[in-house]
C-alpha positions as CSV (number, residue, x, y, z in Angstrom):
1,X,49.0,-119.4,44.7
2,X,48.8,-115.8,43.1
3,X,51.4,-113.3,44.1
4,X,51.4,-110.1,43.8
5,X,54.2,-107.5,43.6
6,X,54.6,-104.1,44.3
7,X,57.7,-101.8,45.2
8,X,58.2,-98.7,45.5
9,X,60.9,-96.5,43.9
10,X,63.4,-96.8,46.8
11,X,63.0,-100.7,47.6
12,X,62.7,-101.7,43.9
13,X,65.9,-103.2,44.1
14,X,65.3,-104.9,48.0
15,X,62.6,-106.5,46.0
16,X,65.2,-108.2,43.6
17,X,67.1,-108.9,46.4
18,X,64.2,-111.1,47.9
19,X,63.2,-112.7,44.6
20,X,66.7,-114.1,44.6
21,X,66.8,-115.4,48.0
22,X,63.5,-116.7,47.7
23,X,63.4,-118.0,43.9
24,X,62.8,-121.4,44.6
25,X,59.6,-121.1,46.4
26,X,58.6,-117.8,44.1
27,X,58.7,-120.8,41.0
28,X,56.3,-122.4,42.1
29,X,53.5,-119.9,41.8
30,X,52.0,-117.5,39.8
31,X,53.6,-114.2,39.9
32,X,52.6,-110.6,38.9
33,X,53.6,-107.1,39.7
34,X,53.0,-103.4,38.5
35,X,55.4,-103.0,35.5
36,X,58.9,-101.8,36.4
37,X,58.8,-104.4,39.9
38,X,57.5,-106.7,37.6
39,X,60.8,-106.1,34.7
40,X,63.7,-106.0,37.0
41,X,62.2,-108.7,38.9
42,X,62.1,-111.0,35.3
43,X,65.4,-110.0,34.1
44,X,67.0,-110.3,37.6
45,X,65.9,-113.5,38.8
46,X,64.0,-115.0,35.4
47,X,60.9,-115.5,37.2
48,X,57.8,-115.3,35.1
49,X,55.9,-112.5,36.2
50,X,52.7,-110.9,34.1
51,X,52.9,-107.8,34.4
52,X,50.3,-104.6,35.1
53,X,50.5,-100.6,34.2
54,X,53.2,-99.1,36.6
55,X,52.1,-98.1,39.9
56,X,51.4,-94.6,39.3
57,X,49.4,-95.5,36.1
58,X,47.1,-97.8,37.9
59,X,49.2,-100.6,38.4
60,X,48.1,-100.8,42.0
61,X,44.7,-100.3,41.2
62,X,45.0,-103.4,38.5
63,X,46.2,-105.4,41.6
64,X,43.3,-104.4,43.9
65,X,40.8,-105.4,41.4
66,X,42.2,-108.6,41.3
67,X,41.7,-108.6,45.1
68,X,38.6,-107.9,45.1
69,X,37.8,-110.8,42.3
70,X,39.8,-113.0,44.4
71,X,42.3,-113.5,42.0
72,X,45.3,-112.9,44.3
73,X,46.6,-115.0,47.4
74,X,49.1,-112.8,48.8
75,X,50.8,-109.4,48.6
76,X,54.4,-108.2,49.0
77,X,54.6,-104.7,49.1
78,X,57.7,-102.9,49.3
79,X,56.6,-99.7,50.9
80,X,58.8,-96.4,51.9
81,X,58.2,-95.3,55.1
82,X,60.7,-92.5,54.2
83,X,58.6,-91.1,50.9
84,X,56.7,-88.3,51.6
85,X,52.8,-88.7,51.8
86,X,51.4,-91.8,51.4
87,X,49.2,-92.6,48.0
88,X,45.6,-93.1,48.3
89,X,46.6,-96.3,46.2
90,X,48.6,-97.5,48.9
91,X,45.7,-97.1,51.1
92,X,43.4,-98.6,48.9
93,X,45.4,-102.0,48.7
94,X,46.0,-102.1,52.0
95,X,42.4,-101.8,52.4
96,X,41.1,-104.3,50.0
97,X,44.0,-107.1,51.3
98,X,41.8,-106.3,55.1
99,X,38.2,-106.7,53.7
100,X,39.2,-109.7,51.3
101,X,41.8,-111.9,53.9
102,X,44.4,-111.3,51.6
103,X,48.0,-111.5,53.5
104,X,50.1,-108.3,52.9
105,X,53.5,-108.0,53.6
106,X,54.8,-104.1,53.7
107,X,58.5,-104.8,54.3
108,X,61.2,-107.6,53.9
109,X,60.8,-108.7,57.6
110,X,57.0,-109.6,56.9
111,X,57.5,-110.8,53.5
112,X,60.1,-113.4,55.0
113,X,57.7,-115.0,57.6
114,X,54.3,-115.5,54.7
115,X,57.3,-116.7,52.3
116,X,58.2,-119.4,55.0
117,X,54.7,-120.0,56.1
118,X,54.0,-120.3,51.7
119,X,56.6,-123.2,51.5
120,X,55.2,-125.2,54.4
121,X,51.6,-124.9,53.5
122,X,50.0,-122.7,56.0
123,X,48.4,-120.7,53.2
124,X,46.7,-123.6,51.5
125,X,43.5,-122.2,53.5
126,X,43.0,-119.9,50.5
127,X,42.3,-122.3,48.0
128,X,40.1,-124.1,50.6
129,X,38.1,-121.3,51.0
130,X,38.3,-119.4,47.8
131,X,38.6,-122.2,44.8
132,X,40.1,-120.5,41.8
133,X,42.5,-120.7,38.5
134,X,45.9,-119.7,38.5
135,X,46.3,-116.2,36.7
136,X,46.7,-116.0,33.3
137,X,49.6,-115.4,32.0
């Protein structure tokens, strides 16, 4: 499967954390992330992840166009409900995970439950129903 992801500024570092608890099943797919998620997450944990502009350079917008081609099986985005206004990015992936049956995760509690669900199968649907190649990395 094709991961995606994306934290911002404030749980940058929660992200790590759950790349660590969760590196054994992370290995086993294809990751990729906007670029500074993406570099802490690599050094941190040494997972391979291919890496996009930085969120506020278009990062996200990479990611949703890779949505919409159906190049991405799940989301895990590290949102903070404490920033103040929410990007029209943000809305925009959120949006495009809806239309294209993407799973999104917006917080560790979610992110914990798709994991879970990753390791025992119950996402396999999406290469059922959407066939594709593993991203390029």
């Amino acid at each position: 499967m094709n991961i995606a992801l994306v934290a911002q500024d404030m749980k940058k570092e929660l992200m790590v954390q759950f790349c660590i608890a969760y590196r054994g099943i992370l290995l086993r797919h294809s990751l990729c992330a906007t670029a500074t998620t993406g570099k802490l997450v690599e050094s941190a944990v040494g997972l391979p992840v291919k890496r996009f502009l930085s969120g506020p350079q278009g990062g996200e917008q990479q990611i949703g166009a890779r949505i919409a081609y159906n190049e991405i099986d799940l989301v895990l985005f590290f949102r903070d409900p404490m920033a103040t206004g929410l990007h029209e990015s943000d809305n925009a992936l959120l949006r495009l995970c809806d239309m294209h049956n993407v799973p999104i995760a917006t917080n560790v509690a979610t992110a914990e439950v798709l994991v879970h669900g990753l390791a025992r199968g119950d996402l396999d649907w999406r290469d059922i129903v959407n066939p594709k190649s593993k991203l390029e990395r």
